[in-house]
Backbone as a ProteinNet text record, in pm:
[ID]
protein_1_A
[PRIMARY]
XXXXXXXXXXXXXXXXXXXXXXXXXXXXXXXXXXXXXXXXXXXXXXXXXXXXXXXXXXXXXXXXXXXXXXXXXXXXXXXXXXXXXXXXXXXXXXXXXXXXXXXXXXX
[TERTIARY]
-35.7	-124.5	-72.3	-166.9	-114.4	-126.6	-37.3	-23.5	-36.8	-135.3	-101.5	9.2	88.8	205	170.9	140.1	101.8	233.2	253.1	421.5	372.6	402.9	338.8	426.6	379.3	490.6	449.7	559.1	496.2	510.3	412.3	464.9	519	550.4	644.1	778.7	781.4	921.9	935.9	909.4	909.6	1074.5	1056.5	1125.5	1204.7	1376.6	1443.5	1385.1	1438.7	1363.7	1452.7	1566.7	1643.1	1715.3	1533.3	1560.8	1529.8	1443.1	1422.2	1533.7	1660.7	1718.6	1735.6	1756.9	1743.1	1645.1	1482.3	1356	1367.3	1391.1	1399.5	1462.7	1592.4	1633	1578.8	1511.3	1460.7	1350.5	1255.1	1148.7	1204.9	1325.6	1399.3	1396.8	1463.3	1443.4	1336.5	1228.8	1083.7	1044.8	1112.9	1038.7	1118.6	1230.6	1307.3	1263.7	1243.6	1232.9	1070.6	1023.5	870.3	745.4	764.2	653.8	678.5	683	629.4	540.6	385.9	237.6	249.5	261.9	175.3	314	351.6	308.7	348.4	342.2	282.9	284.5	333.3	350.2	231.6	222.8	101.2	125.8	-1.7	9.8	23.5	17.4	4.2	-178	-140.4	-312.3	-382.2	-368.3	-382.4	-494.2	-398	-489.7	-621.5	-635	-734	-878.2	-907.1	-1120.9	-1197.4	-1248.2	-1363.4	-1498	-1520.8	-1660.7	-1771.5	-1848.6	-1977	-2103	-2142.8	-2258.9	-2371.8	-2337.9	-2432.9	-2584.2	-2593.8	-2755.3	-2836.4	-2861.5	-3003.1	-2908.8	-2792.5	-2710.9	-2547.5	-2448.5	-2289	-2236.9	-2171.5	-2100.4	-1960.6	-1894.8	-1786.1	-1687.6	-1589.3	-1487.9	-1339.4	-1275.2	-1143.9	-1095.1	-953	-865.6	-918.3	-789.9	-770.1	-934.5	-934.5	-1070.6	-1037.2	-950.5	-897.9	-762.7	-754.3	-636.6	-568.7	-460.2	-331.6	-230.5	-83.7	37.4	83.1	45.1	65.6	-33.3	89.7	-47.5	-20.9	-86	-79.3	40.3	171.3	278.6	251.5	228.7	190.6	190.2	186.2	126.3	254.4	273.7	333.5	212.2	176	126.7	226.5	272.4	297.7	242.9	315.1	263.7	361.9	310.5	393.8	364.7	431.4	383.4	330.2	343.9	324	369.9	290.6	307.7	465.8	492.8	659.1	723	734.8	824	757.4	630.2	589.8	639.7	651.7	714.2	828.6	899.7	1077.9	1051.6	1058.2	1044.7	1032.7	921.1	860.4	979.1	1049.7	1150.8	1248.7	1341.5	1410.9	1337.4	1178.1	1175.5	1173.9	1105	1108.3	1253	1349.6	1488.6	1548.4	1466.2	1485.1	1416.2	1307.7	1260.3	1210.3	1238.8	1271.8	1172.3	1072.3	951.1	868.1	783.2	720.7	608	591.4	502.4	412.8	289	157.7	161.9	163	152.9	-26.1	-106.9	-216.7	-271.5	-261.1	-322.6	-474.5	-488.2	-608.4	-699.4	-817.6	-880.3	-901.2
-5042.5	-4973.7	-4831.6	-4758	-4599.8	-4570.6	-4493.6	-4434.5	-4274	-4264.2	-4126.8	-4058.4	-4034.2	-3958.1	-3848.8	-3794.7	-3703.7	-3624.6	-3470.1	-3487.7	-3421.8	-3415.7	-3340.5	-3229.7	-3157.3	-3054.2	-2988.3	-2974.9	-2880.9	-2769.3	-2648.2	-2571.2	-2511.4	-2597	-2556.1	-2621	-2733.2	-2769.7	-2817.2	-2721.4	-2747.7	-2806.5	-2858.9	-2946.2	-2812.8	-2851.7	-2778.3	-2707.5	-2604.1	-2492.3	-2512.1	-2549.6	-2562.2	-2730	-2783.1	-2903.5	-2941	-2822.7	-2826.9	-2844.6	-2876.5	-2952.9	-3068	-3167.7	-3267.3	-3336	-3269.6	-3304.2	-3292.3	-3203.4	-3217.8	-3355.8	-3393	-3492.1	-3614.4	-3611.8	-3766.2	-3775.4	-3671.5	-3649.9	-3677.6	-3686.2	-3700.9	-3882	-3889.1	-4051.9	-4141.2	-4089	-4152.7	-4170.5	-4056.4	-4042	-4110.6	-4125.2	-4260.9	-4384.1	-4420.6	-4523.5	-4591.9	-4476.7	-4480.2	-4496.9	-4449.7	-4453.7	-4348.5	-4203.4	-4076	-4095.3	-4016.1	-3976.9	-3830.9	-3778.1	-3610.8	-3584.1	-3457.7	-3416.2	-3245.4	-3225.6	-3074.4	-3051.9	-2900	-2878.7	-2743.5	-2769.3	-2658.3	-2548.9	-2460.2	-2310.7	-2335.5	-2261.5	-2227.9	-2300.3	-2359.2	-2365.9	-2210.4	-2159	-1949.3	-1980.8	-1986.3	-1974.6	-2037.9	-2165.5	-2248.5	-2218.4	-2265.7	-2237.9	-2334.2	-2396.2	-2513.1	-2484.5	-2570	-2560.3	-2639.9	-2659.9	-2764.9	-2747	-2786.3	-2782.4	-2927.3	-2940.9	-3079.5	-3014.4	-2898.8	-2815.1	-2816.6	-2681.1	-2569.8	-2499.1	-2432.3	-2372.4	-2393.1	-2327.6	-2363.2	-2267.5	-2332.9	-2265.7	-2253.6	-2130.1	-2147.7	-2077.6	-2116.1	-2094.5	-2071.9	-1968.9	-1922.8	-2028.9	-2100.5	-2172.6	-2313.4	-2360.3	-2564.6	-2605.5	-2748.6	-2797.4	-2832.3	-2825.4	-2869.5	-2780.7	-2725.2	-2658.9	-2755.9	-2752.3	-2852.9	-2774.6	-2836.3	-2776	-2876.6	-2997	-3039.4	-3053.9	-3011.7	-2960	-3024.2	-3035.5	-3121.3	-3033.9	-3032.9	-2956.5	-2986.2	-3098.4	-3185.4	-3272.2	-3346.4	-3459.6	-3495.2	-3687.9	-3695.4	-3850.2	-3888.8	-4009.2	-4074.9	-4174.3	-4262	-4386.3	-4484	-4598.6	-4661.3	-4766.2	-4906.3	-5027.7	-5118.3	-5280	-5298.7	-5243.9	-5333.4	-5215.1	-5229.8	-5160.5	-5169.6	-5230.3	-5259.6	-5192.7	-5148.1	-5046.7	-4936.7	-4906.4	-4795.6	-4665.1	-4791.2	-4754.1	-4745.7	-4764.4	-4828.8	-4656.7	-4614	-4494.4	-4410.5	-4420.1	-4329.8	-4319.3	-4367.6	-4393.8	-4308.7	-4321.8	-4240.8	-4054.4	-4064.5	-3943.9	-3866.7	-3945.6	-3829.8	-3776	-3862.6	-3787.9	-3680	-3715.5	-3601.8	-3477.9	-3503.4	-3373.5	-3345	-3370.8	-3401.3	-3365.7	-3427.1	-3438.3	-3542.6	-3566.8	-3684.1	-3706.2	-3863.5	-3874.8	-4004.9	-3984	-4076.3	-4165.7	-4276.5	-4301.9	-4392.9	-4347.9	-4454.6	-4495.5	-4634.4	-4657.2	-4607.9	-4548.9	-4515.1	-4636.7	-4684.5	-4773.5	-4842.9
-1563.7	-1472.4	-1453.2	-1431.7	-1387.6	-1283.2	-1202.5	-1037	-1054.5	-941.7	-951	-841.7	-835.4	-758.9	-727.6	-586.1	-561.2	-468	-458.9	-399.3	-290.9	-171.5	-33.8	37	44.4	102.7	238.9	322.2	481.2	453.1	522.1	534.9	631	712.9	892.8	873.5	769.4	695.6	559.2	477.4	357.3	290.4	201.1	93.7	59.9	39.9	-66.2	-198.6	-195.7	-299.6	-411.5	-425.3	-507	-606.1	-603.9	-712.1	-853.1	-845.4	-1031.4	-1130.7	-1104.6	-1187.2	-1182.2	-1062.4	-1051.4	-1056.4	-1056.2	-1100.4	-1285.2	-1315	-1472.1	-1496.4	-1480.3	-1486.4	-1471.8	-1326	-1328.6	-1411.4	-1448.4	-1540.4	-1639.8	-1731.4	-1851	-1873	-1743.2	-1710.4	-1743.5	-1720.4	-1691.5	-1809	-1885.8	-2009.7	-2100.1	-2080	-2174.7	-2143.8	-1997.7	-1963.1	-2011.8	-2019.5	-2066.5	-1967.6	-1836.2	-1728	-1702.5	-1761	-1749.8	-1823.8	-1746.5	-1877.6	-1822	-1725	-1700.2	-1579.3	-1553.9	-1409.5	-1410.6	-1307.1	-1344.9	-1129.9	-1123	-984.6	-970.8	-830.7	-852.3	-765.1	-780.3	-715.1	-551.6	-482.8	-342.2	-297.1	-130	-130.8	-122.5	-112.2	-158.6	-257.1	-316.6	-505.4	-514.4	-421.6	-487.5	-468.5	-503.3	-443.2	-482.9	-396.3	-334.5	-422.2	-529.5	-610.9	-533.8	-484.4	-413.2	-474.3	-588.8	-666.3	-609.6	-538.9	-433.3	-414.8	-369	-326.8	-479.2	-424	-530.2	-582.6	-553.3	-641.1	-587.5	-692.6	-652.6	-565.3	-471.1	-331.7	-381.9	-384	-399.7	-293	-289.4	-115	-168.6	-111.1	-145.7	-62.1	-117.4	-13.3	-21.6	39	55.9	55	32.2	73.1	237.4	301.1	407.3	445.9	552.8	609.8	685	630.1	708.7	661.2	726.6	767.7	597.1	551.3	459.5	322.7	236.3	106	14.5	-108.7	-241.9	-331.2	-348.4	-433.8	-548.3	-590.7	-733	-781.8	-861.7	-913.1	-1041.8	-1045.3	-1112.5	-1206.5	-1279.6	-1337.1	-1425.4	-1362.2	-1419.2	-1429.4	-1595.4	-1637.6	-1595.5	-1494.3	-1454.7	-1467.9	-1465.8	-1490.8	-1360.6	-1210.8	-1118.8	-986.9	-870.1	-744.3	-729.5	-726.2	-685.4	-742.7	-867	-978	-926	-902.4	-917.1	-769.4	-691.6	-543.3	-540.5	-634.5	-653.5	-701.1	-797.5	-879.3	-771.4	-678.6	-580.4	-499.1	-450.8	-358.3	-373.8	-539.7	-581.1	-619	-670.8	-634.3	-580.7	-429.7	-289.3	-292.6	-277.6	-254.7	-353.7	-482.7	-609.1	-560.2	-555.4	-525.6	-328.8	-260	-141.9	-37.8	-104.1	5.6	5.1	69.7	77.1	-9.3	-71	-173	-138.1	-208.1	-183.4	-340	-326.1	-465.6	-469.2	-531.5	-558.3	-715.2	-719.7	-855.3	-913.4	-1044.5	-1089.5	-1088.4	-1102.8	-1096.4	-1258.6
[MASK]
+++++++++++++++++++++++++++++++++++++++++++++++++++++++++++++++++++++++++++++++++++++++++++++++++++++++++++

């Protein structure tokens, strides 16, 4: 099954700035172990912009789809046999990269 790992960050107390080596690493891990597929960290909520093509024509909006103090940092997918590994993994990554994480299976 695949999870998507999503990593959460504050911005009134954000996560150590200084783990991209110990994230490389456990990413090294995953990928021997073989439940790394993707992950990838993302821009600022700044950057983003809100597409809504639902009407007569597309609305588009600078910024979050939602303003909060907590934002989407990035995404990890992994392949697991089972919720339990996949949370086991999750466990050791928050402390790797040291913020809090959502894990949900793809359908």
């Amino acid at each position: 099954m695949r999870y998507l790992v999503s990593v959460i960050d504050d911005k009134s107390n954000p996560g150590s700035t200084d783990r991209q080596p110990a994230i490389s690493a456990f990413n090294e891990r995953l990928i021997a172990e073989g439940y790394w597929v993707f992950a990838g960290g993302l821009a600022d909520t700044d950057a983003a912009t809100v597409i809504d093509n639902r009407g007569e024509q597309a609305v588009f909006s600078d910024g979050p789809f939602v303003e909060s103090k907590e934002y989407l940092a990035g995404v990890w997918v992994w392949e697991a046999p089972d919720l339990d590994v996949a949370l086991k993994l999750a466990a050791e990554a928050s402390k790797v990269c040291d913020r809090k994480l959502e894990v949900r299976p793809f359908l």
